[in-house]
N, C-alpha and C positions, 0 to 999 in steps of 0.2 A: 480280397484274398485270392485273385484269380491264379497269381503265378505261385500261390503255394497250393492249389489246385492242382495244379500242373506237377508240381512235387509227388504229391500225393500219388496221382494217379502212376507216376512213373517208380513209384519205389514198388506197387505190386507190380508193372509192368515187369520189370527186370526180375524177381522173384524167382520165377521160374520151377513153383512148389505145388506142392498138394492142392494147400490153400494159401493164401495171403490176404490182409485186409492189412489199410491204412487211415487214420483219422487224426487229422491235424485241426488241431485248435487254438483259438486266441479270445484270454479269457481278461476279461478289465475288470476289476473292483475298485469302488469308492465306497470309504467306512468314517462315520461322522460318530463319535465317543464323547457324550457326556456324564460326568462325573459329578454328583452334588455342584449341580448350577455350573460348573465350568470344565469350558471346550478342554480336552484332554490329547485328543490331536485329530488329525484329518489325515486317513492313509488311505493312499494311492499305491496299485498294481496293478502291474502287466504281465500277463505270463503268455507265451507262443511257442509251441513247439508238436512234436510229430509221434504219435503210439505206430507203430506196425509190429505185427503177428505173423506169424510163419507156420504154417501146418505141413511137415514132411517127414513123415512118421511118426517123429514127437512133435512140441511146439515149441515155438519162441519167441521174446516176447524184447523189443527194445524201444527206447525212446530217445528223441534226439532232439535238440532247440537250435544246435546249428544246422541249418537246412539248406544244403547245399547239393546238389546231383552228387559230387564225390564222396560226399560225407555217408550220402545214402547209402551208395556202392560197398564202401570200406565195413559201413558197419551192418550191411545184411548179409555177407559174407561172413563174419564171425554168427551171426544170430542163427542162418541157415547150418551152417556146419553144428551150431549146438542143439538145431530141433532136430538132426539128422542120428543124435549121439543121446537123446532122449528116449522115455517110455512113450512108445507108441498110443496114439489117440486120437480118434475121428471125431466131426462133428455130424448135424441133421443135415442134410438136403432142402435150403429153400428157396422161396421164389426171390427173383434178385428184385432189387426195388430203386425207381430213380425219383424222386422228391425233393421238393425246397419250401421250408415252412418259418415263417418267421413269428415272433409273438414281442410283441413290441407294444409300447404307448409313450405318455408322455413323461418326461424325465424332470425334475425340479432342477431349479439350481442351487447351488449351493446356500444361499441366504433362505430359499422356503424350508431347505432340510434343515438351517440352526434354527428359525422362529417353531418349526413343528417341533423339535426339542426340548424347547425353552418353554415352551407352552407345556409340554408334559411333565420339565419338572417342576413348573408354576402348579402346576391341578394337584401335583402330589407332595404338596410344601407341606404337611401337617406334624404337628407337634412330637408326635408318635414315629414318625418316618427319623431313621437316623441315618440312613446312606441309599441315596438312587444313583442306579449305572443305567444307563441308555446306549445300546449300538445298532445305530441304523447301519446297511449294507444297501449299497447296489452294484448287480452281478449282471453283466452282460458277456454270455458267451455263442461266440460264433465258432460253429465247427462243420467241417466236413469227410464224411466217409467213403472209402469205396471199397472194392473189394473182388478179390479173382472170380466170383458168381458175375458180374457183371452192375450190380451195386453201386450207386452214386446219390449220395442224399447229402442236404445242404441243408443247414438249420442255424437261426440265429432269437433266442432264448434271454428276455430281461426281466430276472427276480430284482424284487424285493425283500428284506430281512430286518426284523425288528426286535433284540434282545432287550428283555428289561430285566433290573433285578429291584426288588425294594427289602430292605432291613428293617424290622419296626421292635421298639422296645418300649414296657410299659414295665416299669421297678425291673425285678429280676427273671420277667419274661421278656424271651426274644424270638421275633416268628422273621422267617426270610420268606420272599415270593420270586420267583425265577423262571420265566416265561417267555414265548416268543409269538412272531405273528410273520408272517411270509404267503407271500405269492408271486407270478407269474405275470406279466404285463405292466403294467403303466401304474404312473405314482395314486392317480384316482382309483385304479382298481385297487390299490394296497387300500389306499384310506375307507372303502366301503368297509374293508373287515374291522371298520368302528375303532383303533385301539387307544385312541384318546379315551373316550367315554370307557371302556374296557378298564385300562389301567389305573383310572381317576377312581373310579368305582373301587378297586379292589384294597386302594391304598385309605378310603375311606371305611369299607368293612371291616380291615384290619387288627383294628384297636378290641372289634370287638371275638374275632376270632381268637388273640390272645388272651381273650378272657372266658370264653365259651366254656359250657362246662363238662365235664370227662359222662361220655358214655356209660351207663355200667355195660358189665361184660355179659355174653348170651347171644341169641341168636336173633335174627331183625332181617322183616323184607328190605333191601336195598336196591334205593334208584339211582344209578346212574349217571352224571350226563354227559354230554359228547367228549368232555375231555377225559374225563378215564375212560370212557369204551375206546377213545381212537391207543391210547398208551396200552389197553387191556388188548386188544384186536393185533395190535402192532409186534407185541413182545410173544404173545401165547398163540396164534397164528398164524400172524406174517414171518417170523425168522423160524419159529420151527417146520415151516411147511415151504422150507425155500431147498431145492434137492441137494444140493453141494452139502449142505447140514444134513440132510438126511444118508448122505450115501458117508457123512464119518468127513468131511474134506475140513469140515472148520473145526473140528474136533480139539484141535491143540491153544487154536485161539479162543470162540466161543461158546464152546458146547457143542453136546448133538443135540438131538430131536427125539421125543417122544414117535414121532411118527415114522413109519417104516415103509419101504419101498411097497408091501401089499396093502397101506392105509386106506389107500381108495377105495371110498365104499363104506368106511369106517363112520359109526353113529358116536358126534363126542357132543352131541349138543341139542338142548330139546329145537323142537323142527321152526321157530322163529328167528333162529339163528344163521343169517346167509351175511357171510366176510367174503368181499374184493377186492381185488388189487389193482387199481385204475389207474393210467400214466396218463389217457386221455381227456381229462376231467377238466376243462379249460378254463383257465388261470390260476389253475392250483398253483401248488408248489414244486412239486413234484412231479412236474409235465413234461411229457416230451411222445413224437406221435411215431418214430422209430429208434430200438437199442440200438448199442455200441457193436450189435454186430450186426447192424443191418436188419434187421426184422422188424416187421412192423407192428406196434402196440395196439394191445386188445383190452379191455378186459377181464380179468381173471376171477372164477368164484372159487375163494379155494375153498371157501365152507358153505354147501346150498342144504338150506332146512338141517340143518347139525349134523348134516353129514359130510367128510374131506370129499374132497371134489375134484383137486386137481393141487398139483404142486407149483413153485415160481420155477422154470428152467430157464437156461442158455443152449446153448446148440450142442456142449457135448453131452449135459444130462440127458436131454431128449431124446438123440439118439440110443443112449444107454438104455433108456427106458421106452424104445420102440415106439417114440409121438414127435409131434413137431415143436420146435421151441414155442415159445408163447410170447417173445420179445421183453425176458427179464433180464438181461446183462446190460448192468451202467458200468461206468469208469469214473470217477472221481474227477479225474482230468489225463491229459493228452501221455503224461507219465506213469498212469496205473493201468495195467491190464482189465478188461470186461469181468466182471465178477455178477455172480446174480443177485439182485439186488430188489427191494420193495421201493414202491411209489407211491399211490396214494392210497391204502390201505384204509377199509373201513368196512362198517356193517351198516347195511342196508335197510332204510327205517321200517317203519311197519304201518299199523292203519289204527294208532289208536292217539287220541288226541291227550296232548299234555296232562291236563284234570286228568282224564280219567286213568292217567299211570299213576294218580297218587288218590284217588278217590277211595279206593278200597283196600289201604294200605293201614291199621289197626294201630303196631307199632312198627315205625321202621327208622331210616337213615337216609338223607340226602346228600350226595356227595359231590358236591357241584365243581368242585378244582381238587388239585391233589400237591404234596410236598414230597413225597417219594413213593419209591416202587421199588421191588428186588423180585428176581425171578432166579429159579433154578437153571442149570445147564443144561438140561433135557426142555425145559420150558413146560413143567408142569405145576412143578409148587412154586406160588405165588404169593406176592403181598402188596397190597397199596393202603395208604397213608392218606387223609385228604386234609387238606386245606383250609375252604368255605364251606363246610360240612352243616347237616341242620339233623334236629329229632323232627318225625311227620307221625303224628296222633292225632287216629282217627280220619284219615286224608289230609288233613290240615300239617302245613310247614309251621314246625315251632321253633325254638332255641336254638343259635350256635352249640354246635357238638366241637370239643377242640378233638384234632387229630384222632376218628377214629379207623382202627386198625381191620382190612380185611385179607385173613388168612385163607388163602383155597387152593385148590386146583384146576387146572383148566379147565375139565372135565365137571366139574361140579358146579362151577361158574356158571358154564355155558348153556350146560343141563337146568339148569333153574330159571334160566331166561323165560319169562312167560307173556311179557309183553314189552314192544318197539313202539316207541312214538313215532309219527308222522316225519318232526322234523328233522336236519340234519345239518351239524357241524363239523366244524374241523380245526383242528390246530398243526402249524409247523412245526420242523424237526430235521434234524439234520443226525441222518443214522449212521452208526460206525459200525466196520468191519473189514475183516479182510487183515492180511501180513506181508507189507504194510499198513496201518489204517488207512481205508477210505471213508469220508464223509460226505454224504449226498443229499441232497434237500429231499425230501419228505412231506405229507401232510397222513393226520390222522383222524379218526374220528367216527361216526357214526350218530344216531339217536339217542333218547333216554332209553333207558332201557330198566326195565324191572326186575330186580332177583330177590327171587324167594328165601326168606329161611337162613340166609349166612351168617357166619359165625363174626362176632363184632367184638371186638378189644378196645 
């Protein structure tokens, strides 16, 4: 990609703005689909093309896949004249940064991607199963940025993506499971995160999930585990504690936020409670070691001991709010503008060993997968739904619980946390936002975690 290096760098050259930043990418995906035991298809893309930003009183923002010196010319000409006819808006002051990091391994071919398929829906052939989808993805993107700071970073980035879904009916019950599994690197680091064993598992507890029996209603310690703390961590701190939502920006798309530009400092949560936002977490999902506007990734506690601690910004919140970016603006790809955006998002385990989050638990609830969630627009009132749910009497794991229901609020939630297990997971996810949507890989998650006292449906 040397000579669109060369683009790059010449489209801020000629600029001649406030600010200017350029980042051109070339993004490959291979998607293997199968559908009840048979290949569905095999898609292949290529996508290559150019983001540049303009900072000159207002901004501007264009993209282009013909990449040509002239084509550049022609169309910063119009983009410059409409950030010069914009509301005006600054961004931080940072260090400029030159880098090149690649995260790579090894790639299957095509015949291990159908046998690793075919083996999953061999494991999950059971009488009770009435429709499996499988979509494996691999995403290799190379991109580079630079930028009128003096900014030059080079990065080349290969996830993995594993969609399943399973249907299962027993009479006139029907449960669906719908899940993912992703990371960062090479086809052996996908396969450590186990999801043979994983989905073979869950297609076999199934039958008895659909037959589990209803909760009564009332209140019940509730534990946890990593998959609803990373969806719980994700939904009720990561997007409300992201500044563009707090300062009203996503307002008309998804909501505000409960939290307000003097939240820092704010107690929402008993003091076992610390949530971050980590882009450097290596082979996540959601990796990467500088944003889309050049900054470099840190990081971030936005909740230390229940207390907010710091917001997700991009370079012009920061400024707005008198700190330095924190390197949270992704782009989707080389046609969306930097928006701010979470990464790997999770809470922090603690020092208590598995047993003993459920040793002195009387009557409560295990909620070990989930089927749905709904949160408010403000991102206070909340609900989740699980899955593989169990009753625990007397510390002891008993019965399938089907789908029980937990109604709360952030703040009540987070307040009742009383104990963190040691260990920790995560799951993938691919977040939307933004007008137009962006979708961005993701990981979530956290430890088991114990809550006192919720209210159970």
């Amino acid at each position: 990609m040397d000579f669109e290096k060369d683009l790059a760098d010449y489209a801020v050259k000629i600029s001649r703005t406030e600010y200017s930043e350029a980042r051109i990418e070339e993004i490959v995906k291979k998607a293997f689909i199968l559908k009840n035991g048979k290949f569905e298809s095999l898609i292949e893309e290529r996508e290559k093309g150019m983001g540049v930003r303009v900072i000159d009183n207002g901004a501007s923002f264009i993209s282009l896949t013909e990449l040509s010196k002239r084509n550049i010319r022609e169309s910063l000409k119009y983009a410059i004249e409409e950030a010069r006819r914009s509301s005006s808006i600054s961004i931080s002051e940072e260090k400029a940064n030159r880098a090149s990091y690649k995260v790579f391994g090894d790639i299957p071919n095509e015949k291990e991607v159908k046998e690793f398929l075919v083996d999953l829906d061999k494991r999950t052939n059971l009488p009770w199963i009435k429709s499996k989808l499988f979509w494996l993805t691999l995403t290799i993107t190379k991109k580079y940025f630079v930028n009128s700071d003096g900014s030059k970073i080079y990065s080349e980035i290969q996830r993995f993506h594993l969609e399943y879904n399973l249907v299962a009916k027993d009479g006139s019950k029907i449960e669906q499971r719908n899940f993912f599994f992703g990371n960062s690197g090479g086809w052996k680091d996908f396969l450590k995160l186990n999801p043979e064993d994983s989905i073979e598992a869950e297609a076999k507890k199934i039958i008895k999930i659909l037959n589990g029996k209803k909760s009564k209603r009332g209140k019940y310690d509730v534990i946890f585990a990593p998959e609803l703390v990373g969806i719980i961590v994700h939904e009720s701190c990561g997007h409300p504690l992201e500044a563009d939502r707090i300062l009203g920006r996503e307002a008309a798309q998804a909501g505000e936020s409960y939290a307000k530009i003097d939240s820092i400092g704010k107690k929402i949560g008993s003091d076992k409670v610390t949530i971050v936002d980590d882009p450097t977490v290596k082979k996540s999902y959601g990796f990467y070691l500088f944003d889309d506007e050049g900054v470099k990734a840190r990081r971030k506690f936005l909740i230390k001991n229940g207390v907010i601690n710091e917001f997700l910004l991009n370079r012009e919140t920061a400024l707005l709010l008198n700190t330095k970016s924190n390197g949270s603006a992704r782009a989707m790809n080389f046609a969306r503008e930097p928006i701010i955006r979470m990464s790997n998002t999770f809470m922090l385990p603690g020092d208590y060993n598995l047993d003993e989050i459920f040793e002195d638990v009387k009557k409560g609830i295990f909620i070990k997968s989930f089927t749905e969630w709904n949160i408010d627009d403000v991102r206070w009132n909340e609900k989740y739904v699980g899955f593989e749910a169990y009753e625990v009497i007397n510390g002891e794991i008993g019965d399938f619980v089907r789908r029980p229901i937990i109604e709360t609020t952030t703040e009540e939630l987070y307040s009742k946390v009383d104990a963190c297990s040691k260990d920790l997971g995560f799951v993938a996810g691919t977040c939307g936002k933004g007008e137009p949507m962006q979708g961005v890989p993701v990981w979530m998650g956290g430890p088991h975690i114990r809550v006192r006292d919720l209210r159970v449906k």
